[in-house]
N, C-alpha and C positions, 0 to 999 in steps of 0.2 A: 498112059492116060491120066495117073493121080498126077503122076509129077505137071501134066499139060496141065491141070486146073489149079494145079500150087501155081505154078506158075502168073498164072491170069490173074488167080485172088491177089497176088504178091505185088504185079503191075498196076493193077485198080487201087490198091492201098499206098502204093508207093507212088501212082500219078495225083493221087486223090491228095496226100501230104504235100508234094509239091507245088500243087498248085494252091494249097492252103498257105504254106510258105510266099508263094509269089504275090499271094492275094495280101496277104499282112506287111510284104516288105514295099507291096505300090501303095498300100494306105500310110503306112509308116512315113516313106516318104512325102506324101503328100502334104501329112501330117508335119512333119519339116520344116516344108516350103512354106508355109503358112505361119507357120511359127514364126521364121524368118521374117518374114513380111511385117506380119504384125511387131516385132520387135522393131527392125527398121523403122517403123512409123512413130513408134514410139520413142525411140533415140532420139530421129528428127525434133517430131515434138519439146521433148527437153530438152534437146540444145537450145532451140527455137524458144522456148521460156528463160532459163539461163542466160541468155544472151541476152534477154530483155529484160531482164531482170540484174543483170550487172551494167548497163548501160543506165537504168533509173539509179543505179547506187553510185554510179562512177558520175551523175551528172550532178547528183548531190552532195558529192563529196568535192568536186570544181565550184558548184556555187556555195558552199559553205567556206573554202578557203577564199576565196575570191570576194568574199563578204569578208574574212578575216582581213583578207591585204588594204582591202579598201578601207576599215576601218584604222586600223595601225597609219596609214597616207592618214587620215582625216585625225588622227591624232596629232602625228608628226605634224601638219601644215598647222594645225589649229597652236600648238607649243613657237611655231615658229611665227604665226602672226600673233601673238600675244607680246613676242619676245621683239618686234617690231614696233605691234602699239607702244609699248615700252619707253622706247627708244625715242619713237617719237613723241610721248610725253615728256620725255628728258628735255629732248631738246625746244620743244614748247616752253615749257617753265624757261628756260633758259634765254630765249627769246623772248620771253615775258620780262626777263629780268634787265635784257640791255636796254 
């Protein structure tokens, strides 16, 4: 009969643990999935700024060269129609002259 009631306390202590176990490992997880999620979201997110945010640096660094190229053309043309007028003052005097 003691041994019949060790027994019972033993079950009750050892069901009671178990399911304290079960109960912390379904929060646990829960606790997880959740994490998970929220992390996901926040990945998303900063990719999602990242992304838009090298797309305003990449569109600024296009129209800042593209500003460069144009000016170096507006140089070059402008060295070449000087060196034109030039030319054509030469040959005005020169045409002045016959």
């Amino acid at each position: 009969m003691a041994r019949q009631i060790k027994t019972k306390i033993l079950t009750v202590i050892l069901s009671t643990a178990l399911g304290a176990v079960v109960l912390l490992s379904v929060s646990g997880m829960v606790s997880i999935l959740n994490l998970r999620q929220l992390t996901l979201r926040h990945s998303d997110q900063l990719g999602s700024t990242a992304a838009g945010e090298s797309q305003t640096a990449l569109r600024a660094q296009v129209q800042d060269q593209l500003m460069m190229l144009a000016q170096d053309r507006a140089a070059l043309t402008d060295e070449k129609l000087t060196a034109i007028q030039n030319q054509t003052k030469m040959i005005a005097d020169v045409a002045t002259q016959i």
